[in-house]
N, C-alpha and C positions, 0 to 999 in steps of 0.2 A: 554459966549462962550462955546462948545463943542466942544473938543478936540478928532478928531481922532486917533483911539489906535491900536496896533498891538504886537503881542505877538507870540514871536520866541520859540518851544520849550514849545507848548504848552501843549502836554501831560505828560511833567515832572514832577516831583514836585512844583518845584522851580516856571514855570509857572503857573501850575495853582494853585497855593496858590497865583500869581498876577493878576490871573483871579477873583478867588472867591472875593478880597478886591474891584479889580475896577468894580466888577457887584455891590454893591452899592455904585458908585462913582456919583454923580450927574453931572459933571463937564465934564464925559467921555461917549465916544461911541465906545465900542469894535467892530471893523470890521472885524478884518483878526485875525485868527488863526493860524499857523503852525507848523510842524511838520516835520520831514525827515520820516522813515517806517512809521509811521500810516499813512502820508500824506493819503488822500481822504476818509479817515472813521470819524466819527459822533467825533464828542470833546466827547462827554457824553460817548461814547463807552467808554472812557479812564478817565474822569471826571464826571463820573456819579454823583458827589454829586452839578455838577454845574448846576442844573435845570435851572432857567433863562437863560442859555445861552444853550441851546440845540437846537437852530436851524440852531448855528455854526456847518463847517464841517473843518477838517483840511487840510491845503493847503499844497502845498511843500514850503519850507525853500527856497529863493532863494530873492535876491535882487530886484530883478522888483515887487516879491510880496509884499514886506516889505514897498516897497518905495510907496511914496503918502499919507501919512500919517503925522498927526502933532504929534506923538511918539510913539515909536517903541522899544518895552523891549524886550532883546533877553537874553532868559535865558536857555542856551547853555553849552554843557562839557568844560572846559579850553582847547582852541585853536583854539575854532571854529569861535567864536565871529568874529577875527578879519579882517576874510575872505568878512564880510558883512559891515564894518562898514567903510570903503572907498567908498563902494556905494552908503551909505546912508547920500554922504553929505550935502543934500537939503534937510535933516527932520531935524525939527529944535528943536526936544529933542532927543537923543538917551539914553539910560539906559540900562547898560551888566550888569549881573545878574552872569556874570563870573568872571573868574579872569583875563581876557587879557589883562585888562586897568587899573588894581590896584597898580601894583609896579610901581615904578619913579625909578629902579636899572636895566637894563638891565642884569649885572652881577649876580643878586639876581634871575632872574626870566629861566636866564640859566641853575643856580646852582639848583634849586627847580622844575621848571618846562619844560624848554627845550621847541624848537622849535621857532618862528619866534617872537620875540617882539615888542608891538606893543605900541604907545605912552599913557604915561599915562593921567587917565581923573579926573575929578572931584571927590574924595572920599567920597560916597553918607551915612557919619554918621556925621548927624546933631547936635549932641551935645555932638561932640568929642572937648575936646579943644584943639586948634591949634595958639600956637605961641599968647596966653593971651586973645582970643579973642574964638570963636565956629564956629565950619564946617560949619553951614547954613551960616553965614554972605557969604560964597564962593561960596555954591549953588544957592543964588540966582540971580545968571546971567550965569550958569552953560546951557551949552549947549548936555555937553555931560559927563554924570554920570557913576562910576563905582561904584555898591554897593555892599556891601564888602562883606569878606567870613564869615560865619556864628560867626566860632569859635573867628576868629580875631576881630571883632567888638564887640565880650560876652569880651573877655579879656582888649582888649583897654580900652574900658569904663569899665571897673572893677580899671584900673588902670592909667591913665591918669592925673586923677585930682593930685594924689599920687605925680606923676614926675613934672606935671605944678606947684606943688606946693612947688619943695623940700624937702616933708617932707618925702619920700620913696629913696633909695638908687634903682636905675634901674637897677645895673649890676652886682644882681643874684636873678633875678625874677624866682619863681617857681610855674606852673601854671598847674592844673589836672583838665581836664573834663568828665564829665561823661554825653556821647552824642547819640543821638537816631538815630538811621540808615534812616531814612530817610534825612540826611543831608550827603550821600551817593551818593543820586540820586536814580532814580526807574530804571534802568539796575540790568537784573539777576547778581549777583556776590555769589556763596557757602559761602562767609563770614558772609555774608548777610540775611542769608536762616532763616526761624522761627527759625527751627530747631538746631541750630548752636549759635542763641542768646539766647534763650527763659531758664531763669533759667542760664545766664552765664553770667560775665562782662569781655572784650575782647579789652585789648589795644593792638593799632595799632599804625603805625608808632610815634614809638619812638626812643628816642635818638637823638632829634635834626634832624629827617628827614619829619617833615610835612609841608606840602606846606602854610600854614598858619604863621609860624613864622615870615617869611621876611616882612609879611602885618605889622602884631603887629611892628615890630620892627620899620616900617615905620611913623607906625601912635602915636607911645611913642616917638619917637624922634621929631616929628611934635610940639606934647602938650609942649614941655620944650620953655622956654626963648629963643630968638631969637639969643642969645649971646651966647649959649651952643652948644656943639658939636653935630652932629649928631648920628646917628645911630649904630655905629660901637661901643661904650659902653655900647649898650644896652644890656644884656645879659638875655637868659631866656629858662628854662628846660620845655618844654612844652610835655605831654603827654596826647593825647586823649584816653577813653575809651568806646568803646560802652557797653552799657545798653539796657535794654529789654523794649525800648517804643518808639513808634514811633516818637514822637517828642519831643525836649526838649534839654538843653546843663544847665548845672550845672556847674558853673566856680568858681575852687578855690583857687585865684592866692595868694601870700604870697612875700612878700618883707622886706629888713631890715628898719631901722626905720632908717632915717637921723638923725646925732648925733647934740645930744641939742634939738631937737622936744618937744614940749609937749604935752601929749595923747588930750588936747583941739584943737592945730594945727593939728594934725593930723585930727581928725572928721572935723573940719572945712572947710578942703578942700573940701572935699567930699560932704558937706552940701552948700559951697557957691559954685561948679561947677551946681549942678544938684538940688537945693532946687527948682526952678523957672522954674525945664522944666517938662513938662506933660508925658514922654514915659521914663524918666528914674528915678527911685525912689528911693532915698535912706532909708533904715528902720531904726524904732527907734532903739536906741542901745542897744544889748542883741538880735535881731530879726533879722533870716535869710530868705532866699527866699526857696520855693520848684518849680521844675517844673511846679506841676497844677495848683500854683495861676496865670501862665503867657500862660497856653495856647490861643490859637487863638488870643491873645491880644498882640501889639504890645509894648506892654512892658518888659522894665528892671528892676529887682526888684533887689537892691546890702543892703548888711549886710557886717558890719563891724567891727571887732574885732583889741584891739590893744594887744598882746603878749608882755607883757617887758619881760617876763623871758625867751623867746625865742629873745627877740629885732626883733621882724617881725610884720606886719602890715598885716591881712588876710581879703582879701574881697571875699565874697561869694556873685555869680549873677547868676541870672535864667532869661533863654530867653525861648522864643518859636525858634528854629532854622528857622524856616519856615515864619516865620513874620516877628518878630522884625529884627533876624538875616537875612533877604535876601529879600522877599517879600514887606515887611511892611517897610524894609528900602526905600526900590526902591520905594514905591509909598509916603511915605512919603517926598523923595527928592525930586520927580515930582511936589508935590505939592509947594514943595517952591520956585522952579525954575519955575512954571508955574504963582508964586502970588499967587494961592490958599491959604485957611487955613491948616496951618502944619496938623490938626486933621485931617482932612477930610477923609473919608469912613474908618478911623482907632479908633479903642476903645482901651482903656487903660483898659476892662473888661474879666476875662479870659473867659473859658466854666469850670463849675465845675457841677457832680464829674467827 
């Protein structure tokens, strides 16, 4: 079967890096393009590196365009999403590529983001562990996907296994990225500018005020024991930093060591959550991630250090923001909520140099 696809938001970023994966998707036929301003000028005008798809042109964003289709990824600013996805209740996969449908806390999504809330969906990271078991077992009867925000799914799976397993203390996680502006968005912002980054490292919202926390905290409260309390012990110092390359997140989160642990339980966790999955890789020990080994590739490369003499536990992960972290999520939940193969039009191969 051939699955009709449509794509919200497609001279984005975030779009068309799920454009470029599902142009070699065997399984898919992209029809509809959209966009709000560029609406009715060429995709390529704005996606020039999408050749096979240049005889798309982009539509206007609007739900009659959207709809008719057997899935529809709207990869959209936070607040937009939610305005379409009442409309689209006769497609029978939806996937936001935002944050509209991510938080289960209304109050969280006040406190962070503001404006109208909207019900939460499927959290489309498949080999998060959730309550002993992994995210996919949920996506596959998932109708309607939310894939996650970049940073929050580099730090989850950096630490996850840590709290499902007891062997990390979760309530004073300390977590620093160092992240490429295009997980900004393509909108003019002076923060942004060459100019401004190029030769600089530039943290932003700090101090416990990034929209990305309440996600983490959602999804380390998920991984624990069913018999454990929720989220409100989760605690965690997160500071992003932009860096001068377009793509990429460096995540290097540190936690205390659960008392009694030994440095064998600890690795272990880590090695029996993620030894058996294809897209998240844990390194021998002594061996961390860079950037370039994971661009254009859907994968997660985590290194793991254990500090006694600090009593913390440090995992180092490198995503590509644009794949693994958003893109690459969303189509790899498609595939599993479609029965496809988890792999499918995704490589675990970066681009190097």
């Amino acid at each position: 079967m051939t699955y009709s696809v449509a794509v919200s938001g497609a001279s984005g970023y975030a779009g068309g890096e799920i454009l470029r994966l599902l142009a070699a998707h065997p399984d898919v036929e992209i029809r509809t393009v959209t966009a709000h301003s560029n609406a009715g000028q060429p995709l390529v005008a704005h996606q020039p590196h999408l050749r096979s798809l240049a005889h798309l042109t982009l539509q206007d964003t609007t739900p009659e365009v959207l709809a008719g289709h057997d899935i529809v990824f709207l990869a959209l600013p936070h607040g937009q999403s939610g305005q379409y996805t009442d409309a689209l209740g006769d497609t029978p996969l939806v996937i936001d590529a935002g944050a509209d449908h991510r938080l289960t806390s209304s109050a969280e999504w006040d406190a962070f983001y503001g404006g109208a809330f909207h019900e939460p969906w499927t959290y489309g990271v498949p080999e998060l562990l959730v309550g002993g078991d992994k995210q996919r077992e949920v996506l596959r009867s998932a109708t309607r996907i939310a894939a996650p925000g970049c940073n929050a799914s580099t730090v989850s799976l950096s630490l996850a296994p840590g709290v499902a397993a007891g062997v990390i203390d979760p309530g004073d996680i300390v977590s620093v990225l160092a992240v490429g502006p295009s997980g900004a968005g393509k909108s003019l912002k002076t923060n942004l500018l060459a100019s401004e980054i190029l030769g600089s490292a530039n943290p932003y919202a700090v101090g416990g005020t990034h929209r990305h926390i309440p996600e983490i905290r959602q999804a380390l409260a998920a991984a624990r024991p069913s018999t454990d309390s929720g989220a409100q012990d989760i605690r965690i110092s997160f500071t992003p930093v932009l860096v001068p390359m377009s793509r990429g997140i460096l995540a290097t989160c540190t936690a205390p060591i659960a008392e009694g642990v030994s440095d064998a339980e600890i690795r272990q966790a880590w090695e029996s959550a993620y030894g058996d999955e294809t897209f998240v890789q844990l390194l021998p020990e002594g061996s961390f991630p860079r950037t370039a080994d994971v661009l254009g590739a859907n994968t997660a490369l985590v290194g793991l250090a254990i500090d006694r003499a600090a009593n913390r536990v440090t995992v180092v992960t490198a995503v590509d923001n644009l794949v693994k972290g958003t893109a690459g999520a969303a189509v790899q939940s498609m595939n599993i909520a479609r029965g496809l193969p988890e792999t499918r039009a995704l490589s675990v191969n970066g681009v190097a140099p």
